[in-house]
C-alpha positions in Angstrom: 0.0 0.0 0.0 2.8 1.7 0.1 2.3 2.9 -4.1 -0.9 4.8 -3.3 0.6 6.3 0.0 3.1 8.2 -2.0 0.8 8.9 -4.6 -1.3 11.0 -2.1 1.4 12.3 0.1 0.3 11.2 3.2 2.1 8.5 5.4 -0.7 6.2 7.5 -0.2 6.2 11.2 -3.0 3.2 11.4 -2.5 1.2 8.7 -5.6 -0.4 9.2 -7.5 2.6 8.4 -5.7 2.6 5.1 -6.9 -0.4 4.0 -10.5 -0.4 5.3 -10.7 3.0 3.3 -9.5 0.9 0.3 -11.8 -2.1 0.8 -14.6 -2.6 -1.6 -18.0 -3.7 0.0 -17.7 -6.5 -2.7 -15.3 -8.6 -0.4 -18.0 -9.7 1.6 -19.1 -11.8 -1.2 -16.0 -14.0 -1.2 -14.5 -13.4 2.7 -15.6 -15.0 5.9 -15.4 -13.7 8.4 -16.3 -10.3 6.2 -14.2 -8.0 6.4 -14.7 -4.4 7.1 -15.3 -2.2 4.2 -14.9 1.3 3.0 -18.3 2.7 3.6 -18.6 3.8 6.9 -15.3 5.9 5.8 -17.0 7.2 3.0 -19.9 8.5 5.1 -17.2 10.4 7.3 -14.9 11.6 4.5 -18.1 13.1 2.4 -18.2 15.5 5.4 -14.6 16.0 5.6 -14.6 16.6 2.3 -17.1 19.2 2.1 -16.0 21.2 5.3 -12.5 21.5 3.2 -13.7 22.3 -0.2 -16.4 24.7 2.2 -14.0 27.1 4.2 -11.6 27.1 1.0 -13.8 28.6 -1.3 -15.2 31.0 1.9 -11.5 32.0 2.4 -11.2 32.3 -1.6 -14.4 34.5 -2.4 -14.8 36.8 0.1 -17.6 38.3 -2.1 -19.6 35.9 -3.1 -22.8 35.0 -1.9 -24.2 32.1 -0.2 -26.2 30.7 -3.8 -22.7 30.6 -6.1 -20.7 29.1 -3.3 -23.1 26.3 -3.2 -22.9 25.8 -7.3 -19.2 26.2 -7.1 -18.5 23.8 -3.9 -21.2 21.0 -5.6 -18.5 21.3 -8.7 -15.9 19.8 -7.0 -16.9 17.5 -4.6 -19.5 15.7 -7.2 -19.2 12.2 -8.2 -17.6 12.7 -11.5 -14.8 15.1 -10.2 -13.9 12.6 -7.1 -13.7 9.7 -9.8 -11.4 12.6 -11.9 -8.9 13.0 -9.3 -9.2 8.9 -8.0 -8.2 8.0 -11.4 -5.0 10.4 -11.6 -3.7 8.6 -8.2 -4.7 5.5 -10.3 -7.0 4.8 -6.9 -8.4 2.0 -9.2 -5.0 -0.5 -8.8 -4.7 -0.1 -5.1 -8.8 -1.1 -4.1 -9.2 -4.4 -2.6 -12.2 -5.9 -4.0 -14.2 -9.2 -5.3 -12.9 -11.2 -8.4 -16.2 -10.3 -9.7 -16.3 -6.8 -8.9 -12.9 -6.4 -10.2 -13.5 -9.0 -13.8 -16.8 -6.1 -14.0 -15.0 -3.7 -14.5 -14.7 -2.5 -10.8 -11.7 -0.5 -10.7 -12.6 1.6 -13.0 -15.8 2.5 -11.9 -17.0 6.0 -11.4 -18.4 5.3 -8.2 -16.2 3.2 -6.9 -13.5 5.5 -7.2 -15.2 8.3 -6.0 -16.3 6.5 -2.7 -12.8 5.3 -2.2 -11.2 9.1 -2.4 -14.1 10.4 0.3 -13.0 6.7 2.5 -9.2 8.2 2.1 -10.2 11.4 3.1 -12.7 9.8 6.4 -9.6 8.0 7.0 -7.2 10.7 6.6 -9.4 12.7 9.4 -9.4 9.9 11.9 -5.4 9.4 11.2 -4.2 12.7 12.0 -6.9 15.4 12.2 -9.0 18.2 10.2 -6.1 20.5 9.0 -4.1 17.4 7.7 -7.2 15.9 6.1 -7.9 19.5 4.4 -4.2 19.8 3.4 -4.5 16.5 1.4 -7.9 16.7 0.3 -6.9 20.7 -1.1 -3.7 19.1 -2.8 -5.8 16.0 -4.4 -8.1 18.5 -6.1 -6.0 21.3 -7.1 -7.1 21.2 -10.7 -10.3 21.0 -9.9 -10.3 24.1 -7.6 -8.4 25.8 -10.6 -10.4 25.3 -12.9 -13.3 27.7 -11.0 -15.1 30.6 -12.9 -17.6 31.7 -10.9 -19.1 33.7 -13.5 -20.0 30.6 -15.6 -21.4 29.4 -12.5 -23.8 32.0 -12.2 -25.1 30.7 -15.4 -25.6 33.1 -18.5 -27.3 35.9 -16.2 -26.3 38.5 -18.8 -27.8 36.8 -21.7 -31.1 35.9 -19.5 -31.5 39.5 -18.4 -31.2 40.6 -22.1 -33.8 38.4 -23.2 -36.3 39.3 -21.0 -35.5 43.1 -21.3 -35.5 42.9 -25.1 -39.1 41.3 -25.2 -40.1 45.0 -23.7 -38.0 46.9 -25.5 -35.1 46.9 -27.9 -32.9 48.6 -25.4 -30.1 46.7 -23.9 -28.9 46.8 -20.4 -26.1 49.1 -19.5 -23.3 47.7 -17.4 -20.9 50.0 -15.5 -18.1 49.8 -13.3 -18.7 51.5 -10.4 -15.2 51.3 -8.5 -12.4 49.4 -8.5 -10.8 48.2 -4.5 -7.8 46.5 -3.5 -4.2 45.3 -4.6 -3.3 45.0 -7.5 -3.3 40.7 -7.3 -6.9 41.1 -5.7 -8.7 43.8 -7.4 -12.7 44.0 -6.5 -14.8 45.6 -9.2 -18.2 46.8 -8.3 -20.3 47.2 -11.1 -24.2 48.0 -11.9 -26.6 47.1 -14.5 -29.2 49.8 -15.3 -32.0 50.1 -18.4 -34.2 53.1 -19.7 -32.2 55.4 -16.8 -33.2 52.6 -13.9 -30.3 50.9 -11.6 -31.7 47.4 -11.9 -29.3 45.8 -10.0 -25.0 45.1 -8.9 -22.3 42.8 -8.2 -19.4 42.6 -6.9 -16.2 40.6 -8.0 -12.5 39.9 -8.8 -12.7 40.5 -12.5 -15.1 43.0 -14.3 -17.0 40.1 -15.9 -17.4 38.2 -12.6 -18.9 41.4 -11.3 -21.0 42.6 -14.4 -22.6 38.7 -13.9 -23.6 39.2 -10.5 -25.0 42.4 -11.0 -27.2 40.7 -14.0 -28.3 38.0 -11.1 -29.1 40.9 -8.7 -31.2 42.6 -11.2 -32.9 39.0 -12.3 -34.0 38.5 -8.3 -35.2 42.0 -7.8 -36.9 42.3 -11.3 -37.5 46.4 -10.9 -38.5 46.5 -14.4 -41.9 45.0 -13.4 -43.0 47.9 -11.4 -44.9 49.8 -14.0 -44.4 53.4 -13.9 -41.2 53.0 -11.5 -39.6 50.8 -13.7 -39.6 50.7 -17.6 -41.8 53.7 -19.1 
């Protein structure tokens, strides 16, 4: 077990935690007495998990609000991203699991791999503790946390607020940056959408399109344009 140890970077304390986190529930088919498996790990390490991927992105976005966090956090801690980042540690070779299980196809499986790398990260936890656990967990999904835009996961805000707008009138929505804060490595630009001479809405963010976005999403919840004479004219 030694292979997969280095390929994570962590050293086990408990071996046997190790290989319970690596232990298909499959074995119980061919091993008496049956053997623990991985699941009970997997229950932990899907909180683990999320408390990590949780306070990083808090930490990360200091403007965002509670809605995106949720879309970006579900990104990287889904099925398919787990089974991403299990199948560059090539989790797959190191599972213990039935001859049938494994002649299916087993170690390859989406959900098998994903259900071993939240075991790891249960185990991880119980090894050695929360700041460890994050430390691997943050490392393991590196590309995944990379790869964030938040402004295409606020959906195409932009485009829907144009739509509906346009259906009233051919105006389009004006976007304008209202200030620019910070350093130079952490800018925040504040910017507002407004239509016919009405503020419909603003955002903040660390780029201008990032914060153009969330002002299209503030002006889509608050939809000023359908108060009559107060809105549109």
């Amino acid at each position: 077990m030694m292979d997969i140890e280095d390929r994570l970077g962590y050293h086990f304390e408990d071996q046997q935690l190790l290989k319970e986190a690596l232990s298909h529930p499959s074995l119980s088919s061919e091993i008496r007495p049956t053997p623990a498996d991985n699941q009970r790990l997997e229950y932990l390490g899907d909180a683990v998990l999320e408390l990590a991927v949780t306070t990083y992105l808090y930490h990360r976005y200091p403007d965002l609000k509670e809605g995106l966090l949720t879309k970006l956090r579900a990104s990287v801690v889904s099925k398919p991203a787990l089974a991403g980042a299990a199948r560059r540690l090539d989790l797959g070779s190191a599972l213990f699991m039935s001859n049938g299980e494994d002649g299916s196809g087993g170690r390859d499986r989406p959900s098998n791999l994903a259900d071993a790398a939240e075991a790891l990260f249960g185990a991880i936890y119980l090894d050695t503790g929360m700041a460890r656990a994050r430390e691997v967990i943050l490392q393991i999904l590196a590309p995944e946390l990379e790869k964030l835009d938040p402004a295409t996961a606020q959906g195409n805000s932009k485009g829907e607020l144009q739509e509906i707008l346009q259906k009233i009138t051919p105006e389009s929505p004006l976007y304008e940056v209202q200030s620019e804060k910070g350093p130079p490595h952490a800018r925040v630009f504040v910017s507002t959408v407004s239509w016919q001479g009405l503020e419909l809405g603003s955002g903040s963010g660390h780029s201008k399109k990032i914060s153009e976005a969330a002002a299209a999403q503030d002006a889509l919840t608050k939809r000023l344009w359908e108060l009559g004479d107060s809105g549109a004219s």
